[in-house]
C-alpha positions as CSV (number, residue, x, y, z in Angstrom):
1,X,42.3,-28.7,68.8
2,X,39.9,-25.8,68.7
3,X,36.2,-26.8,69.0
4,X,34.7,-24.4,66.1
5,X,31.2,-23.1,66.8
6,X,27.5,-23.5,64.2
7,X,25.9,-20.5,63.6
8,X,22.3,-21.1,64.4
9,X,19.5,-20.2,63.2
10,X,18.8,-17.2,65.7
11,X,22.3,-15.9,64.7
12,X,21.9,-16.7,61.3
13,X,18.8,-14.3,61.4
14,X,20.5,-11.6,63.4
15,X,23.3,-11.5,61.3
16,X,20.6,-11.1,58.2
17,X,18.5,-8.6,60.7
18,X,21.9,-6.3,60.9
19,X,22.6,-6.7,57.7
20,X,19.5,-5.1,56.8
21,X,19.6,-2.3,59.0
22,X,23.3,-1.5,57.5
23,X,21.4,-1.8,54.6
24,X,19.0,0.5,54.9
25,X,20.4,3.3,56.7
26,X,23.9,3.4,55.4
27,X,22.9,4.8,51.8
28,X,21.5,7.6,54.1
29,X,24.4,10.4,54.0
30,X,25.3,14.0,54.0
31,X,27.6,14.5,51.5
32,X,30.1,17.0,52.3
33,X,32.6,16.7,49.6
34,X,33.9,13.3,47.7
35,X,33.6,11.6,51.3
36,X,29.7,11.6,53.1
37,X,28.4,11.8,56.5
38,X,26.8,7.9,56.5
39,X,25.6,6.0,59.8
40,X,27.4,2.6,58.5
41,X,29.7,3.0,61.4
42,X,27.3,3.7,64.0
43,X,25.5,0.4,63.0
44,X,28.5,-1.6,62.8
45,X,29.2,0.0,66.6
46,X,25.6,-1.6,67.2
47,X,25.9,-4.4,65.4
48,X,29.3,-5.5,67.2
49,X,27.4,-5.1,70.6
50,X,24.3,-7.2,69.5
51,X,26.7,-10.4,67.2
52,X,29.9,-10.2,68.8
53,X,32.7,-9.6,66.9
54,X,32.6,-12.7,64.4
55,X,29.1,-12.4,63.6
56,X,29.4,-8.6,63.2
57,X,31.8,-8.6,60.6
58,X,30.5,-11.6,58.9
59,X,27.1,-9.0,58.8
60,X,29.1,-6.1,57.6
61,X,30.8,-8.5,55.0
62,X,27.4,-9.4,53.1
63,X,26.4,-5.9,53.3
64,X,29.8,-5.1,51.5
65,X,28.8,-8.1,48.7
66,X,25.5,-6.8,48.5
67,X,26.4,-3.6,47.8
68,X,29.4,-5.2,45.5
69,X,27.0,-6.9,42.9
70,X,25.2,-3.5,42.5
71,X,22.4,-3.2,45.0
72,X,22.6,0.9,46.2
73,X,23.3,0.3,49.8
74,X,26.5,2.5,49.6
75,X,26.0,6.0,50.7
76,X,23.7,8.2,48.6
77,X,22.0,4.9,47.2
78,X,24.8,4.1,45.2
79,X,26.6,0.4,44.5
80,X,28.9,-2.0,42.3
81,X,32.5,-2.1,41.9
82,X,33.1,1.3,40.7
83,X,32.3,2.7,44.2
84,X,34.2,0.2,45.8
85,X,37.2,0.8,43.8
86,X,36.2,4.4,44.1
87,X,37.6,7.4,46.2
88,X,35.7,6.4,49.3
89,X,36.5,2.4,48.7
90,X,39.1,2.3,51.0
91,X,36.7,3.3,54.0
92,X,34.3,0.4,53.0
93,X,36.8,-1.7,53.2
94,X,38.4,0.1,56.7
95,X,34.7,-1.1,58.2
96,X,35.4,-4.9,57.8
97,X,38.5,-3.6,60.4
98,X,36.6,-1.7,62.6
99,X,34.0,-4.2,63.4
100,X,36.4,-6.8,64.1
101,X,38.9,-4.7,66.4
102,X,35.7,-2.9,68.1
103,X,34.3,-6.5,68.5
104,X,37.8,-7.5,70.3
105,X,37.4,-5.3,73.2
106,X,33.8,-5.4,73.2
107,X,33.4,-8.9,73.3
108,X,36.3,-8.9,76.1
109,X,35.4,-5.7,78.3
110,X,31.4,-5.4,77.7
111,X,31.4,-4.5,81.4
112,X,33.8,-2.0,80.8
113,X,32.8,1.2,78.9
114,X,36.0,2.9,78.4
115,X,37.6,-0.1,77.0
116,X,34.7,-0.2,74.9
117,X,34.8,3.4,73.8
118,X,38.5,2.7,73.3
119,X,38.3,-0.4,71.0
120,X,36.1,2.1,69.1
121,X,37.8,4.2,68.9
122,X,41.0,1.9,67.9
123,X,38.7,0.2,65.0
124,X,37.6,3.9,63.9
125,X,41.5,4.4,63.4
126,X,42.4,1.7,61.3
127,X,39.2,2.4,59.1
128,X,40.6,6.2,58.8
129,X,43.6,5.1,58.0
130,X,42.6,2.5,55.1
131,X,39.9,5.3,53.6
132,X,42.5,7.9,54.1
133,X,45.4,6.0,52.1
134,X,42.9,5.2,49.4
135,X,41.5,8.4,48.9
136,X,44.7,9.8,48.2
137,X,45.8,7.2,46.0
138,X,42.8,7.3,43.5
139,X,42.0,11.1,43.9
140,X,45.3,11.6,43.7
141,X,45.9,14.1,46.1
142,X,48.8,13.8,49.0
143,X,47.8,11.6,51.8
144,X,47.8,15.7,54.0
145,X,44.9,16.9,51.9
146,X,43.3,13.7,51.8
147,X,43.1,13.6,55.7
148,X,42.0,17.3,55.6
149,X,39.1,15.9,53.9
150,X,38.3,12.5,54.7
151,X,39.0,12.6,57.9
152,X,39.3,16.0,60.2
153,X,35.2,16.7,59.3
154,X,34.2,13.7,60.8
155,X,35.8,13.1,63.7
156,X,33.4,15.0,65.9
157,X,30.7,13.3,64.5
158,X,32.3,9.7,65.0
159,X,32.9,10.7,68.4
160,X,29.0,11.2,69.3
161,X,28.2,7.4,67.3
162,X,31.1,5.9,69.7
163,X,29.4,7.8,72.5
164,X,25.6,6.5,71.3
165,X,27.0,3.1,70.9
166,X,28.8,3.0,74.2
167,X,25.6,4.0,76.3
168,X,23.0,2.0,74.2
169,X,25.0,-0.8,73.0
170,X,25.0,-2.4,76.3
171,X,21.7,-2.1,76.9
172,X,21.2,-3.9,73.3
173,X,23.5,-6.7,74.6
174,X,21.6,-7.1,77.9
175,X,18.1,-7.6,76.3
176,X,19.2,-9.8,73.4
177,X,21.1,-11.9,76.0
178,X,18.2,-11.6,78.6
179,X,15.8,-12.8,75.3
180,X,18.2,-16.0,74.9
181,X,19.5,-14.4,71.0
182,X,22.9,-13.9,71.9
């Protein structure tokens, strides 16, 4: 029988302190067409590093609600069920994944960076393929021209947040550990 662990109340407050960062710097974006430029991914990246996996999508889960019931912590300040169920729905719900298979190999390899950068990477995948396959549904464009556009712009840019996250993400890790929070 598997002993199940308490979130305490440290990690109940990080999980709320992470969740407010996602909250306030994911409505920041750059829109560049029906899909924006946000830094939700590079805080989930962060936020993995400085939970663990569990915690981290639990964190990224209550942002999701919060931004669910209306509160604009979507990109461009936006909320509520219509931008969930919107064209760009698909990668909100692509994040839940990529926090959890990020947090797989972080939480296994933290000494390892590439398999860090890779489990990233992996994660980042997943979430284009969700966003991808939902943007063409409800724009109702081929799933070719939806990857032109919700995908192919950003991957440079995802590529410098898994970098950022691999080289300070540890260093988060270390202090919180170091601090006794993790």
């Amino acid at each position: 029988m598997e002993k199940t662990k308490k979130i305490n109340t440290r990690q109940l407050t990080l999980i709320g302190f992470m969740t407010a960062v996602t909250c306030i710097l994911g409505p920041l974006s750059l829109p560049i067409g029906i899909v924006p430029i946000s830094l939700t991914n590079l805080v989930i990246y962060f936020a993995v590093y400085a939970l663990g996996r569990k915690r981290a999508t639990l964190s990224y889960i209550v942002y999701l609600f919060i931004g669910l019931v209306g509160l604009p912590v979507f990109s461009g300040f936006s909320g509520g069920v219509a931008k969930l169920f919107g064209p760009t729905g698909g990668y909100l719900i692509g994040f839940i994944f990529m926090a959890f298979i990020s947090g797989i190999f972080i939480d296994k390899f933290s000494n390892k960076i590439y398999m860090c950068f890779l489990g990233m990477v992996l994660g980042t995948i997943v979430t284009y393929i969700f966003g991808t396959t939902w943007l063409a549904y409800e724009a109702h464009i081929g799933f070719n021209k939806a990857l032109t556009i919700g995908v192919l712009p950003f991957i440079p840019g995802d590529i410098v947040k898994i970098i950022i996250a691999s080289l300070i993400g540890p260093q988060i890790k270390k202090r919180l550990i170091s601090s006794g929070l993790y």
